[in-house]
N, C-alpha and C positions, 0 to 999 in steps of 0.2 A: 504494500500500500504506500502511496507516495505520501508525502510528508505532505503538512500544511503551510504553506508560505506565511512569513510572522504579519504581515500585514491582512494578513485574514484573522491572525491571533486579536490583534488588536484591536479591530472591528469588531468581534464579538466581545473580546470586554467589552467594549465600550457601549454595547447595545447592553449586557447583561449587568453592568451600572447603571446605567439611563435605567432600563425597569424597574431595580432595585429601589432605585432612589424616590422616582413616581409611586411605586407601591406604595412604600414607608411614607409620601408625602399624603397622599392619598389615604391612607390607613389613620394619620395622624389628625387631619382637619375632617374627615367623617366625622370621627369618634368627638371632635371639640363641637361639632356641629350638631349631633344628633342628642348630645345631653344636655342643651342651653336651661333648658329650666329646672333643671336638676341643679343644678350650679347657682341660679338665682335664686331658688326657695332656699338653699340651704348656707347662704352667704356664711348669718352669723354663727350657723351650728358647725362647728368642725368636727367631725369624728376621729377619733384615734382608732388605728386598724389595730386590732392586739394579734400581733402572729405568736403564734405555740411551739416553736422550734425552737 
């Protein structure tokens, strides 16, 4: 099988970063978008998480 030429390497990082990054940007302002009133009812109550580990 012949080898991949590195400028094909590079190309594909560089798509498989772009995605990465859209994902995670994407993933990150969903999640800020989709709990807005969650966030305002609960301004002055803060919970403390109690983890058990």
């Amino acid at each position: 099988m012949p080898q991949m030429a590195p400028m094909n390497w590079l190309i594909m990082f560089l798509v498989f970063s772009v995605t990465m990054i859209l994902f995670s940007l994407i993933n990150y302002f969903m999640m800020k978008v989709l709990n807005p009133s969650k966030s305002q009812n609960n301004n002055n109550k803060s919970k403390s998480m109690n983890w058990t580990w």
